[in-house]
C-alpha positions in Angstrom: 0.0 0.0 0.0 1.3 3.8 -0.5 0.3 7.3 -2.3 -1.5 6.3 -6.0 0.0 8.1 -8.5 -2.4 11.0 -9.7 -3.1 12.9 -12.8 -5.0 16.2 -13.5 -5.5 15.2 -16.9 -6.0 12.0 -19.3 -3.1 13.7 -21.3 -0.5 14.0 -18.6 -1.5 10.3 -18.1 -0.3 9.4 -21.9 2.3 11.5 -21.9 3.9 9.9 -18.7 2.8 6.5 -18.3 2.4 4.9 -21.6 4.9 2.2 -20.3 2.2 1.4 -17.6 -0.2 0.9 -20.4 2.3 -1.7 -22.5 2.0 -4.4 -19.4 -1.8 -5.4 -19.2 -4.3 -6.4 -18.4 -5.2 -3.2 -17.4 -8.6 -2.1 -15.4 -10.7 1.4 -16.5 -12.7 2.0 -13.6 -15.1 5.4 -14.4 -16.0 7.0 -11.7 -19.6 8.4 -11.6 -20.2 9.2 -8.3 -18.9 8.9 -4.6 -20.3 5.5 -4.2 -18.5 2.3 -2.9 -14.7 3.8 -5.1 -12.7 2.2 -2.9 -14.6 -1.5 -2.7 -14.4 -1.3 -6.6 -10.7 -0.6 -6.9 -9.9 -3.4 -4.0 -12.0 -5.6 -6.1 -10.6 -5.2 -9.1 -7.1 -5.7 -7.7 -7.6 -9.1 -6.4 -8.5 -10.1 -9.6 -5.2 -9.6 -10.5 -4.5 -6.6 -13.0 -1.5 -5.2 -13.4 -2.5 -2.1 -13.7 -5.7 0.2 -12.4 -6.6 3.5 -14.3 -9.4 5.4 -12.0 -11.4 8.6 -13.8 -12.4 10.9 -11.4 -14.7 13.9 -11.9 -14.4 17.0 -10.3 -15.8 17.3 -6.7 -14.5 13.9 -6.1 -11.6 13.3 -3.8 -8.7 11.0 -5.6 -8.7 7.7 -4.1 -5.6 7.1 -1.8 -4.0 4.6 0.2 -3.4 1.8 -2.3 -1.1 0.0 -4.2 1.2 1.8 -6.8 -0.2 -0.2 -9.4 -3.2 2.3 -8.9 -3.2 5.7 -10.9 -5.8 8.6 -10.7 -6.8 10.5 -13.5 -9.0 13.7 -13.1 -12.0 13.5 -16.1 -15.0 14.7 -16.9 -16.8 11.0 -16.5 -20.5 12.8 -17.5 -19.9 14.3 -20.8 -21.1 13.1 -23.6 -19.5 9.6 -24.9 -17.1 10.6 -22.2 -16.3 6.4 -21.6 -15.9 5.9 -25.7 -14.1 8.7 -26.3 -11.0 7.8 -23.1 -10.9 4.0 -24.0 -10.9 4.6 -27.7 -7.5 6.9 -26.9 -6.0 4.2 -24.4 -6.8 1.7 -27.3 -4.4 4.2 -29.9 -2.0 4.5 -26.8 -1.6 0.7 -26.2 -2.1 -1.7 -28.7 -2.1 -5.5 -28.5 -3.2 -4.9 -24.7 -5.9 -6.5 -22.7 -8.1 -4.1 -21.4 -11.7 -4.2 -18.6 -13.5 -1.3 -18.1 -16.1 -0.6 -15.2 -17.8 1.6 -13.5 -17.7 2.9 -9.9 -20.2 0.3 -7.7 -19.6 -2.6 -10.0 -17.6 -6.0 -9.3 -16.2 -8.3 -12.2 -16.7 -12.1 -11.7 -15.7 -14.7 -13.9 -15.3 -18.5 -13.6 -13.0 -20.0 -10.7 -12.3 -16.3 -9.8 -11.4 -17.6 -6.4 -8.3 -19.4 -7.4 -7.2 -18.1 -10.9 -6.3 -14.7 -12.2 -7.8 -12.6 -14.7 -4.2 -13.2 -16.7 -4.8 -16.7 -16.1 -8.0 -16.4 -18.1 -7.2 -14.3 -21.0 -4.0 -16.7 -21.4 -6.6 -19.0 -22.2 -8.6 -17.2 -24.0 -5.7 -16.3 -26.2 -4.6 -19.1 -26.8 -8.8 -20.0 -28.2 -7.6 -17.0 -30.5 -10.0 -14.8 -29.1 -9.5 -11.2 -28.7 -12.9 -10.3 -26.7 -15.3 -12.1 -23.9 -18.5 -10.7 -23.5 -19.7 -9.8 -20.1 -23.3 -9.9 -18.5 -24.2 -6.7 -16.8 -25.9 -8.4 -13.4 -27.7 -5.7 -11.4 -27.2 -5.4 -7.8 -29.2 -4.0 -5.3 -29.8 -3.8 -1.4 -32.5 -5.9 0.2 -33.9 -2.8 1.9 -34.3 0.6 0.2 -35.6 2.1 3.5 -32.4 1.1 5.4 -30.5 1.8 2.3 -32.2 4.8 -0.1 -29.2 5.0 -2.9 -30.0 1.0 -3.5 -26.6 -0.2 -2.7 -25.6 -2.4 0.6 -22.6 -4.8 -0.4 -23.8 -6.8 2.8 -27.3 -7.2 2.2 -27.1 -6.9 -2.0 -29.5 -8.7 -4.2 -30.1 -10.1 -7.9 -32.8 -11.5 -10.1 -32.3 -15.6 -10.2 -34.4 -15.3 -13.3 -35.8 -13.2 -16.4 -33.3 -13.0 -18.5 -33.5 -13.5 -22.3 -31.8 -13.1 -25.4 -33.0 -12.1 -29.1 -31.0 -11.9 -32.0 -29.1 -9.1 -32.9 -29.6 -8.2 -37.0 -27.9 -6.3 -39.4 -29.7 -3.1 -41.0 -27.2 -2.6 -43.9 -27.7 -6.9 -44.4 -31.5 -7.1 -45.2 -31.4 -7.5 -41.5 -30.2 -10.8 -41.5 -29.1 -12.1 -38.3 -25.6 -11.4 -37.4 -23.6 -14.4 -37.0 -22.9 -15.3 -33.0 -24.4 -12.1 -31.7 -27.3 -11.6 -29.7 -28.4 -8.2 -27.1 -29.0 -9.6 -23.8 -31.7 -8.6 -21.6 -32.8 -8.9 -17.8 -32.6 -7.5 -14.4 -33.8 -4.2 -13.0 -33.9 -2.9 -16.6 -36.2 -5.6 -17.8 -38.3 -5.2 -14.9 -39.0 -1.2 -14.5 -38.3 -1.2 -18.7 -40.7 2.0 -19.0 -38.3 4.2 -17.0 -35.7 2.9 -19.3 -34.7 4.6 -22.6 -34.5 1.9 -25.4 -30.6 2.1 -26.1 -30.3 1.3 -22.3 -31.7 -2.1 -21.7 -28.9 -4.4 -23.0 -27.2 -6.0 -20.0 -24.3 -7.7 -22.5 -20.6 -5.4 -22.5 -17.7 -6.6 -24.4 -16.4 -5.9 -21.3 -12.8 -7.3 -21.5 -11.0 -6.7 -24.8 -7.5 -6.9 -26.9 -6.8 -3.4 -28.1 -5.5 -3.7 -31.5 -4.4 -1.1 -33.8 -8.3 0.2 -35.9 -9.9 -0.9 -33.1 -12.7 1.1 -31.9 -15.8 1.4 -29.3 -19.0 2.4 -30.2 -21.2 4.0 -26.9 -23.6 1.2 -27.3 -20.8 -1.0 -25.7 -20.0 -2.9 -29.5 -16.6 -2.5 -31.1 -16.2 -1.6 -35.1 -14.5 -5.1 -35.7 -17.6 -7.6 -35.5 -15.8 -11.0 -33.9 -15.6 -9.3 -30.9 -19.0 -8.7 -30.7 -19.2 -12.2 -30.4 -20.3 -14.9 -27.6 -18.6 -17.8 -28.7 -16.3 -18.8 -30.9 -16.7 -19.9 -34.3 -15.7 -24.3 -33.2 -17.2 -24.7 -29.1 -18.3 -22.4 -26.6 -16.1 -19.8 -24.9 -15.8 -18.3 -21.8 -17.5 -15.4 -20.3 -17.8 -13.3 -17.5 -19.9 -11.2 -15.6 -20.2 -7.8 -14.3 -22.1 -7.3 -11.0 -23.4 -3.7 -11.0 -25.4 -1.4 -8.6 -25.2 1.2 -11.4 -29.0 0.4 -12.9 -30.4 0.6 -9.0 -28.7 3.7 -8.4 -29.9 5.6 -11.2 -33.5 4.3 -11.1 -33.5 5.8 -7.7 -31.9 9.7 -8.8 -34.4 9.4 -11.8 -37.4 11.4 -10.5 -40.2 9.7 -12.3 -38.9 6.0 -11.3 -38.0 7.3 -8.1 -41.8 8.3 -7.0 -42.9 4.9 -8.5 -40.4 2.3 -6.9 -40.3 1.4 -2.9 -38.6 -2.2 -3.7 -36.4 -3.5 -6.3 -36.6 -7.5 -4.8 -39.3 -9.6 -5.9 -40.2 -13.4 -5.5 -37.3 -14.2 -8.1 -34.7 -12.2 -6.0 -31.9 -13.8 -3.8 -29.0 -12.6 -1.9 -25.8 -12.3 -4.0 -23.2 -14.6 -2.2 -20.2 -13.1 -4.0 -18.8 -16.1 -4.9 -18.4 -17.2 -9.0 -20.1 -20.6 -8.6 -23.7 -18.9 -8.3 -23.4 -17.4 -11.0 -22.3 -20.2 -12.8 -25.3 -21.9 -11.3 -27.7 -19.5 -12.9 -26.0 -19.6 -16.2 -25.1 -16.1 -15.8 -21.7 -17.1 -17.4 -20.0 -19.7 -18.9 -17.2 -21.9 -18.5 -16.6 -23.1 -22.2 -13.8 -25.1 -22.6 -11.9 -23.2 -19.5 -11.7 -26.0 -16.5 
């Protein structure tokens, strides 16, 4: 543990650290407000990353007291495609690097995430030559929103057991044909309060963890330009994936003013308490193994 290194800028961050970026994986976590920043970061390092990039807005303090591997970068996380716009940069910055990116308030689980690092994992998903693993987007939220009005408890946190769907993604400037080995993802709290919910919002699949490569670019509805890693599975057997759990949906159905007056629960006969642990998820077929034993 010690002082984090911190930046005023994303472009005193390039300009200084661009080593840092050549030794991944790295983690992006976007800070959006002052909610549970210091869980997510502690999180994310004992998945095993080598290095954390944290994006702080203004009005939030710069997260302290952690490992060097740890750097804070002031940014405006609330402008428009502000999330596209910094990864697509990192992306130019660092080529042939794997990157994750989160937000504040949510938690990345994969398979055996107990025992095996996230390098372990993309070793092996390198070797299945892929360059992207699609993550779930698995909303958290507390138990009580009385006790807990902002919808987030780690202790007592929550998720849907069931209600989530899949239908097939198509391709406007293809006939709309289907597009091969891509489907949008549906479920959770955005499923279930769906008319506070703008249309481009609903998806709960992120190609969350990716292989920057020169070209490569993110689109802000979470899709990159190169279609494969827009992908499930691979072309031969199933592949891995992983899932990110999230109190981001939760908090912002409660800020919203029209959901806000509606909404006095979020758990429902299909909710249970989250346990933290990889195998429940793996229970619910909220991610898959694939060939990865």
């Amino acid at each position: 543990m010690g002082n984090i290194l911190k930046f005023d800028t994303l472009n005193s961050f390039l300009r200084l650290s661009k080593r840092r970026l050549a030794q991944g994986p790295i983690a992006l976590i976007f800070v959006e407000d002052d909610i549970e920043i210091r869980s997510t970061i502690a999180h994310h390092l004992m998945r095993g990353f080598r290095s954390i990039l944290v994006f702080v807005p203004k009005g939030i303090a710069h997260p302290d007291g952690f490992a060097p591997e740890v750097h804070s970068i002031r940014y405006d996380t609330h402008s428009e495609e502000a999330v596209t716009c910094a990864i697509n940069r990192i992306i130019l910055w660092a080529p042939d690097t794997w990157m994750y990116y989160c937000y504040n308030a949510e938690y990345l689980f994969y398979p055996f995430c107990e025992t095996r690092s996230i390098r372990e994992l993309l070793a092996f998903n390198t070797q299945e030559e892929r360059a992207a693993m699609l993550t779930y987007t698995i909303d958290l939220y507390a138990a009580d929103l009385s006790q807990n009005p902002n919808a987030v408890c780690t202790q007592t946190a929550q998720i849907d057991s069931s209600g989530y769907y899949a239908q097939t993604r198509v391709d406007p400037d293809n006939h709309n044909f289907p597009k091969e080995r891509q489907l949008d993802f549906f479920g959770g709290l955005r499923w279930r309060f769906d008319q506070y919910v703008p249309n481009a919002q609903r998806k709960i699949d992120r190609v969350g963890l990716f292989k920057s490569k020169p070209g490569l670019q993110l689109h802000p509805d979470d899709t990159f330009n190169e279609p494969e890693y827009n992908t499930y599975t691979g072309r031969w057997h199933n592949s891995p994936s992983a899932a990110i759990l999230s109190f981001r949906a939760a908090k912002a159905l409660l800020i919203n003013a029209a959901s806000c007056a509606a909404i006095d629960r979020f758990d429902w006969p299909h909710s249970v308490p989250f346990k933290w642990h990889s195998e429940q998820l793996l229970a619910l077929g909220l991610m898959e193994t694939g060939q990865w034993f």
